[in-house]
C-alpha positions as CSV (number, residue, x, y, z in Angstrom):
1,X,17.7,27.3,23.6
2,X,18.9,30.6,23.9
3,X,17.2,33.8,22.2
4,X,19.4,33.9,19.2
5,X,19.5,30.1,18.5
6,X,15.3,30.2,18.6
7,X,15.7,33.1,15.7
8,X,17.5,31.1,13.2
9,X,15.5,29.9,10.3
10,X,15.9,26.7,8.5
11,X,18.5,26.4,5.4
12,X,16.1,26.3,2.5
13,X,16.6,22.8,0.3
14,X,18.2,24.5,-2.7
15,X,21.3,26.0,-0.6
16,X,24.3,23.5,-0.2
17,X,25.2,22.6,3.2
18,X,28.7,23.5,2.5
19,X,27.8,27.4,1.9
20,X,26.1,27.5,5.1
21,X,27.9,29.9,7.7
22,X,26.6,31.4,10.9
23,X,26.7,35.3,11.0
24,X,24.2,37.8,12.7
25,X,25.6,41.4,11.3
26,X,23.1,42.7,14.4
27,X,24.8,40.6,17.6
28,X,27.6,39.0,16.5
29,X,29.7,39.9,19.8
30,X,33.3,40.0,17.8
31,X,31.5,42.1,15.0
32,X,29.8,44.3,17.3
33,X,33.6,44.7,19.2
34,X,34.9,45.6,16.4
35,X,33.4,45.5,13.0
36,X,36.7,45.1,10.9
37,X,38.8,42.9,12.7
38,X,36.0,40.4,12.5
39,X,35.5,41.2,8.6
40,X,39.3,40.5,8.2
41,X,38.2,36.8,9.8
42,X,35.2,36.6,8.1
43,X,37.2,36.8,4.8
44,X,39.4,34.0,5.9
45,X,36.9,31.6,7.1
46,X,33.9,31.8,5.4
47,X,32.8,31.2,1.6
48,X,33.0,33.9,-0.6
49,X,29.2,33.7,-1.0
50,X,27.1,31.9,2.2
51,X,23.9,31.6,3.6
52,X,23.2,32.6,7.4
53,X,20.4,31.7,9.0
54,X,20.1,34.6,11.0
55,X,18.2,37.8,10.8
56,X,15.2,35.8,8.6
57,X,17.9,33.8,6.9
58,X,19.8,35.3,4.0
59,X,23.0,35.5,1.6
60,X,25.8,37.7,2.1
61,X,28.3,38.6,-0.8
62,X,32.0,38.9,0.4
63,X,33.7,39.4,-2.8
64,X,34.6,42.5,-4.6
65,X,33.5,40.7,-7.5
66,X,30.1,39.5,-6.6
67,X,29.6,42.9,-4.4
68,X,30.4,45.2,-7.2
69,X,28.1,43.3,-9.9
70,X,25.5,42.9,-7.9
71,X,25.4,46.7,-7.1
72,X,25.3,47.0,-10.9
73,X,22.5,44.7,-11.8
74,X,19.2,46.1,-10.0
75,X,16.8,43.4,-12.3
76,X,18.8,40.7,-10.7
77,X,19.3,42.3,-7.6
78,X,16.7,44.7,-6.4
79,X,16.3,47.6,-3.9
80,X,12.6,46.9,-3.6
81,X,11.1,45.2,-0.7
82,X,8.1,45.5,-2.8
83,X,6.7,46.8,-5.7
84,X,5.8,50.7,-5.9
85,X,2.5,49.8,-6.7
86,X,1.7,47.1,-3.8
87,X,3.2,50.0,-1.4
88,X,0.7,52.8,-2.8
89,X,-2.2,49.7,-2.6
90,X,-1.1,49.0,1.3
91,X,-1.0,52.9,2.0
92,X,-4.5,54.0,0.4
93,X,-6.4,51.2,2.4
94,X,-4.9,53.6,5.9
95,X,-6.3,56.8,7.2
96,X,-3.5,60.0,5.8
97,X,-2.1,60.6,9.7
98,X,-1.2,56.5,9.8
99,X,0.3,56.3,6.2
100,X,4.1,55.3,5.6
101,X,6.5,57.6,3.3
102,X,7.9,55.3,1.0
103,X,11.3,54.5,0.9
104,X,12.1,56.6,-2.0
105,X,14.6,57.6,-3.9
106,X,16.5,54.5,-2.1
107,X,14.6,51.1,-2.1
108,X,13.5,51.3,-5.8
109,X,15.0,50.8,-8.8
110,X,15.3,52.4,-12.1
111,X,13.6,54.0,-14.4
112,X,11.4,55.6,-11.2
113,X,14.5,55.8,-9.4
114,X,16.5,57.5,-11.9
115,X,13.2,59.9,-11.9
116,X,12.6,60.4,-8.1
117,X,16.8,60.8,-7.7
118,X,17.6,63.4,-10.9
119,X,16.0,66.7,-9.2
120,X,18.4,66.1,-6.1
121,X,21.2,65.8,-8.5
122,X,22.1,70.0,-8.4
123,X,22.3,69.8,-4.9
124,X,25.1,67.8,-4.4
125,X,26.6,68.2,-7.6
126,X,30.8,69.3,-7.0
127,X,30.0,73.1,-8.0
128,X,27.4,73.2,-4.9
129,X,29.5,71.1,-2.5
130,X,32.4,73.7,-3.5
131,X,30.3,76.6,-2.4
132,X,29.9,75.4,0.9
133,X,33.5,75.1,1.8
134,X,33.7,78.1,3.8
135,X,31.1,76.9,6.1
136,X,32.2,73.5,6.7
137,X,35.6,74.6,7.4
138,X,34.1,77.4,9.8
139,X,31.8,74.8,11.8
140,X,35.1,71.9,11.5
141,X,37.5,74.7,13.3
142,X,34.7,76.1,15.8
143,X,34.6,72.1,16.8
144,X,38.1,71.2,17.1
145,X,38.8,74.9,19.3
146,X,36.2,73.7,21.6
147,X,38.2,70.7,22.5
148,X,41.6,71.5,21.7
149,X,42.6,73.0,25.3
150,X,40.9,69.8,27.2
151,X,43.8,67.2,26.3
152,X,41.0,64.6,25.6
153,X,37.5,64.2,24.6
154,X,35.2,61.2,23.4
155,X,35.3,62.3,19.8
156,X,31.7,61.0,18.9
157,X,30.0,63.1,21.3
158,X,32.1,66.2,21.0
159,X,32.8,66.3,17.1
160,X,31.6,63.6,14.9
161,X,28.1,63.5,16.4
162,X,28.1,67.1,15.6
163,X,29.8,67.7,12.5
164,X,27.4,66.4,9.4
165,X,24.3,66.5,11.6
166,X,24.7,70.2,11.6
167,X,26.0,70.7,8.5
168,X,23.0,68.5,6.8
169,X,20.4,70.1,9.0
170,X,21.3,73.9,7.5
171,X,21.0,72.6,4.0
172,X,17.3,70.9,5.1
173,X,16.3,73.8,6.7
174,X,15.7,71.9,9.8
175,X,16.4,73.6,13.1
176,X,20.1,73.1,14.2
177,X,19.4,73.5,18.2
178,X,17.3,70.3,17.9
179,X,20.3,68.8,16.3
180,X,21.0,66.1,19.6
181,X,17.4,65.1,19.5
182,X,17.6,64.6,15.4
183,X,20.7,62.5,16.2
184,X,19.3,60.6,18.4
185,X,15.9,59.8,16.7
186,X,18.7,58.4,13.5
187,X,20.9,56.0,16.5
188,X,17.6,55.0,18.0
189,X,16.2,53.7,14.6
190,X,19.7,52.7,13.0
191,X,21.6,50.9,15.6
192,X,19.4,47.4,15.0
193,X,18.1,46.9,11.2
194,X,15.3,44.7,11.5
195,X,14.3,41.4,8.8
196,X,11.2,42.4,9.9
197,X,9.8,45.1,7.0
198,X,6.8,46.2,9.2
199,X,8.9,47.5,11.9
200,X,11.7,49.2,9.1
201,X,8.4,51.0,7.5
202,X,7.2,52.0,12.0
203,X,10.6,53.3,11.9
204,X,9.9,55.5,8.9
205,X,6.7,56.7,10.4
206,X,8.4,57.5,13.7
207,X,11.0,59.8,11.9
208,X,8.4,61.4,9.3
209,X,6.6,62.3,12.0
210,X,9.2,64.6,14.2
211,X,9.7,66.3,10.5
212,X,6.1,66.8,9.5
213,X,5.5,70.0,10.9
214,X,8.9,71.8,9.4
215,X,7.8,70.1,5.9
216,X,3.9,71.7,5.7
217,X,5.6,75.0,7.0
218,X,7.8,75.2,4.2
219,X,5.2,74.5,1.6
220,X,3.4,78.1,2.7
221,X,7.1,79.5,4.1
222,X,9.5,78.9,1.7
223,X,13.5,79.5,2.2
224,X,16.7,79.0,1.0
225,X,17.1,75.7,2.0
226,X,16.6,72.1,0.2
227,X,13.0,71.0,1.6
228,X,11.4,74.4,-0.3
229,X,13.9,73.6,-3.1
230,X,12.3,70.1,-3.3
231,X,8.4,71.8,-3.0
232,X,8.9,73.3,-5.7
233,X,9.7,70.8,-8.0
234,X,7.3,68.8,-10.3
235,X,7.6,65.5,-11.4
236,X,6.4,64.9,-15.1
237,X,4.7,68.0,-15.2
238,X,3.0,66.9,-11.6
239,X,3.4,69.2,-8.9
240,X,4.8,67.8,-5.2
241,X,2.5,66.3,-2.8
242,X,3.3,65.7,0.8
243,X,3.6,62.3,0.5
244,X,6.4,62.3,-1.9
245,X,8.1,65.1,0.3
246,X,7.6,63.0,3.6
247,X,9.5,60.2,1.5
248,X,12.3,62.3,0.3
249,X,12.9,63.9,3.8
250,X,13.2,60.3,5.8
251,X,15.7,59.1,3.6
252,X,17.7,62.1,3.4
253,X,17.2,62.4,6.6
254,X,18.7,59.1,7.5
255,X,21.5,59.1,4.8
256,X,22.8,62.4,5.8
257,X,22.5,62.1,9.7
258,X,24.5,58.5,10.0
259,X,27.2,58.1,6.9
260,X,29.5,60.8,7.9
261,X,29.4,60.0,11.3
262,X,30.4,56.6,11.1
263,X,33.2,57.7,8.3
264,X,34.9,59.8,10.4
265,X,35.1,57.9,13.5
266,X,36.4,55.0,11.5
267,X,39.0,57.7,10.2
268,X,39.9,59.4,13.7
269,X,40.6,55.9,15.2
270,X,43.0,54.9,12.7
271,X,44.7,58.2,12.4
272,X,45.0,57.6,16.5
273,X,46.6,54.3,16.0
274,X,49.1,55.7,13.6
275,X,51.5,58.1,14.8
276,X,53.8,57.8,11.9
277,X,50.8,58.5,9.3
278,X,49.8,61.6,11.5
279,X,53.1,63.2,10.9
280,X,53.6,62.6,7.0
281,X,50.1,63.8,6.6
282,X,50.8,67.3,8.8
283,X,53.9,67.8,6.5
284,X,52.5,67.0,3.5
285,X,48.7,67.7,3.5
286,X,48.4,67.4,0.0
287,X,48.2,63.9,0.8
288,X,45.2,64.1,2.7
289,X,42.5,63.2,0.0
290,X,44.3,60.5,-0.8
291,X,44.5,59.2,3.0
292,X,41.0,59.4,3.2
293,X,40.2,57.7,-0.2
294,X,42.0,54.7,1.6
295,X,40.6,55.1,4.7
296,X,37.1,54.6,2.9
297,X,38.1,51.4,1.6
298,X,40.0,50.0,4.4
299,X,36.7,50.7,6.9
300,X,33.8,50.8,4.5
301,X,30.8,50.1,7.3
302,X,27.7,49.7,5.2
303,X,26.0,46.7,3.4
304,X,23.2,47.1,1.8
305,X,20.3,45.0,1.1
306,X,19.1,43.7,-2.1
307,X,15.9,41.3,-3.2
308,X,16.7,38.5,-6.0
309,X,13.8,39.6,-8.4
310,X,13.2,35.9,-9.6
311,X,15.1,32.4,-9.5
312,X,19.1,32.9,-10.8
313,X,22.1,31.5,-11.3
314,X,24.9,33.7,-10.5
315,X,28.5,33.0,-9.7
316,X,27.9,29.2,-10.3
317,X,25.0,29.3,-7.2
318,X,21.3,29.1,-7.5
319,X,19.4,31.2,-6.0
320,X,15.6,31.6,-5.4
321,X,13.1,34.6,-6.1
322,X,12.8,36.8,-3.1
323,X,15.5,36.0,-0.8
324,X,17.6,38.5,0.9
325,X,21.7,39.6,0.0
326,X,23.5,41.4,2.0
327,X,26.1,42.8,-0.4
328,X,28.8,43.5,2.4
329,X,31.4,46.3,1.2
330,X,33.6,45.5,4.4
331,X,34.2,42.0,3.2
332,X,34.8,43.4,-0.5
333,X,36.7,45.9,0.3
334,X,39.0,44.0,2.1
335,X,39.3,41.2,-0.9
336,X,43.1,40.5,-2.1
337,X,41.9,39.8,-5.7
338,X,40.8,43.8,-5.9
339,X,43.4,45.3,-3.5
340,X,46.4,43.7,-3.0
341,X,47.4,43.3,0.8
342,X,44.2,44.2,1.2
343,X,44.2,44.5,5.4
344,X,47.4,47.3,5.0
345,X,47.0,50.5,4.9
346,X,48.3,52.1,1.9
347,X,47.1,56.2,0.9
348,X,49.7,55.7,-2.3
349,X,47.3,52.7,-4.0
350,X,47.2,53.7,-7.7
351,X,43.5,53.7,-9.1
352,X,42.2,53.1,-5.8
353,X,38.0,52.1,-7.4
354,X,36.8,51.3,-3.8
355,X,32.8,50.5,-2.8
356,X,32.4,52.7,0.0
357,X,29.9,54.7,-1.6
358,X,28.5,52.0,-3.8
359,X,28.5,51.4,-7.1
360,X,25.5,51.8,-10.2
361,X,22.2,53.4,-10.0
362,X,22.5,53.7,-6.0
363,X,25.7,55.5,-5.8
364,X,25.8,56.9,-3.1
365,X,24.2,60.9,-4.4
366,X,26.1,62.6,-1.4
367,X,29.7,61.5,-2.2
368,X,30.7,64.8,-3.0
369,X,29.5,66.4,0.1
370,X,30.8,63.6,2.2
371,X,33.8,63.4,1.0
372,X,34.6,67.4,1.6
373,X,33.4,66.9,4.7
374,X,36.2,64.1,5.7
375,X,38.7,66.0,4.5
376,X,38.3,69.5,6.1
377,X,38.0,67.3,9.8
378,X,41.0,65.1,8.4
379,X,43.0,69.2,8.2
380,X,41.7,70.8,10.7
381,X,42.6,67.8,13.3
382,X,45.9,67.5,12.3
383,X,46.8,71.4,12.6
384,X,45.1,72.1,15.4
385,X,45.8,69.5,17.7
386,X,49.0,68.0,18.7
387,X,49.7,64.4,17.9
388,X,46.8,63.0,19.1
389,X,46.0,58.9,20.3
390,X,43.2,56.6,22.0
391,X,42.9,56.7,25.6
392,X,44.3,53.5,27.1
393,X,41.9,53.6,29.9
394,X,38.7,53.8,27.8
395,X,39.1,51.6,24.3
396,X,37.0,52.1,21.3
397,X,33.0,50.9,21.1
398,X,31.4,49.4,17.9
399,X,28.2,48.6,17.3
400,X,27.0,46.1,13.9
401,X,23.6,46.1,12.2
402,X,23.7,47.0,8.0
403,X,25.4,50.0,9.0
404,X,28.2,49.7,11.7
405,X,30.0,52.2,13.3
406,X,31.8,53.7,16.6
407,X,30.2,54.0,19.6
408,X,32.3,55.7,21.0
409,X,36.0,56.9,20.4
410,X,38.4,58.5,23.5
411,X,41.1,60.4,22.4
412,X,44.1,61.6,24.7
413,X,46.3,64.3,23.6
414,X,48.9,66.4,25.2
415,X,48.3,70.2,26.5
């Protein structure tokens, strides 16, 4: 018995046999290969709704349908591994150095979510975003010069590796020259999302940890940046304590070092494939937003986690309290009873609603930011380098786990 077959669990009695399909979203070698073209054969073969028994066994949601209510409906479906208060129980039994930031604002749910998540709301409100143009377009052009003149480059490394990460760190306040070891602390806890909670919460520790010292610094040296934003903050009339702040600044931390990244690499490669859509966009760049709304859609990499908070019937399926969905927005975003010819590629959808950045209380709080950011690479690409394509010698890399993405992408152009 092989490593992977030992790891399967045993399908529990209440799931039918005929909802039972084998996926691991970790080491599935055609998901890993390429993360889409496996979802498009996901859609067709398996159920709508299935059990895997990989990964500690659990449900995935492939449906637009099931996806987008479920993202909804936090008492049905919730974001925590555990009560609030069992977390604070587990941490005050542990010495402060060894103690855990919870994983706040993300895996709770409302109304402490909704408190935890307002102050954060200024931040990346439109107005903001908007008054950081000027730099993001500055840092986008200062990437794309640097590689311009070479005629190739593996665009992870060189740009979308960079990009976010350093945007995101100026807004933290967090030291951009250590921006490489930052990125690599999110890849080395990222690439493989463990069913095992006590090595998720190590994980946390392990990036709290590199941040600590920056995060007591700016409680007695405040700046202009969002970590002394957030210490001076209180919380029903409660002023901020570090564990709070260690909390915030992990999942920031996480969210604003990996999304992006993943985004535009999923972008660049398609733009690479499509010669045609490279030239109607560098003649009419107006269309560009619109190019990369679709783009989110057609390559939407993350699927999130949710808890069933007690038994439940939902879409004609029972299901039990505290088992695991995995609400997969590839799968959904690819469903033809949403998007018609779902698989094509089409900038000129009308009302294009996709689920990249979720859906209800967990919406993803850095859309606006994001989305600037895609579109300023998207425009600076496309008028400063020539038509540009993948290298035939060195294809694309993927990697799976809850949040796929590029490992690597080679682009060829001509000089």
């Amino acid at each position: 018995m092989n490593i992977a077959e030992a790891g399967k669990m045993k399908k529990p009695a209440h799931v039918p046999d005929e909802l039972v399909f084998e996926f691991d979203y970790n080491n599935d070698p055609e998901y890993c290969r390429d993360p889409h073209a496996r979802t498009v054969n996901l859609v067709k073969k398996a159920p709508p709704i299935f059990w895997t028994p990989y990964n500690g066994g659990h449900w995935m949601f492939m449906s637009y349908k099931a996806v987008s209510e479920a993202l909804v409906d936090y008492k049905k479906f919730s974001s925590e591994h555990f009560s609030p208060e069992a977390f604070d129980a587990m941490m005050s039994e542990l010495p402060q150095e060894e103690r855990i930031p919870a994983p706040v604002p993300i895996c709770i749910d409302p109304p402490v979510h909704t408190k935890l998540r307002q102050p954060l709301f200024s931040t990346f409100s439109p107005k903001s975003v908007f008054a950081m143009e000027g730099k993001i377009r500055a840092l986008a052009e200062r990437l794309v010069d640097n590689i311009a003149s070479k005629g190739q480059c593996e665009f992870q490394h060189a740009v979308s590796d960079v990009y976010p990460v350093e945007i995101f760190l100026s807004m933290f306040g967090l030291p951009v020259e250590k921006e490489r070891e930052y990125r690599d602390l999110a890849k080395k806890h990222l690439s493989v999302i463990s069913p095992d909670l006590s090595e998720n919460m190590l994980m946390m520790k392990a990036i709290a940890d590199v941040l600590r010292d920056t995060i007591i610094d700016r409680r007695k040296n405040p700046r202009d940046d969002l970590i002394s934003m957030l210490w001076s903050l209180k919380l029903e009339g409660e002023p901020m304590t570090l564990e709070l702040m260690l909390s915030y600044c992990v999942i920031l931390f996480i969210a604003g070092l990996d999304t992006v990244v993943n985004a535009l690499g999923f972008g660049v490669r398609h733009l690479a494939t499509d010669p045609q859509l490279q030239r109607e966009l560098r003649e009419n760049p107006e269309l560009i937003p619109k190019a990369t709304e679709e783009i989110l859609r057609r390559y939407a990499f993350v699927a999130p986690i949710r808890m069933l908070k007690s038994d439940k019937e939902f879409h004609g399926i029972q299901f039990a309290q505290g088992e695991r969905v995995m609400l997969f927005i590839p799968g959904a975003s690819i469903d033809e009873a949403a998007y018609p010819d779902a698989t094509h590629f089409e900038m000129r959808r009308e009302k294009l609603n996709h689920l990249a950045f979720g859906a209800g209380p967990h919406h993803c709080l850095g859309a606006h930011l994001a989305r600037m950011e895609l579109k300023i690479m998207y425009e600076t690409l496309l008028t400063k380098l020539p038509e540009f394509r993948l290298d035939p010698n060195n294809p694309p890399a993927f990697h799976g786990s809850i949040i796929a993405g590029p490992t690597s992408i080679h682009l060829v152009w001509d000089v």
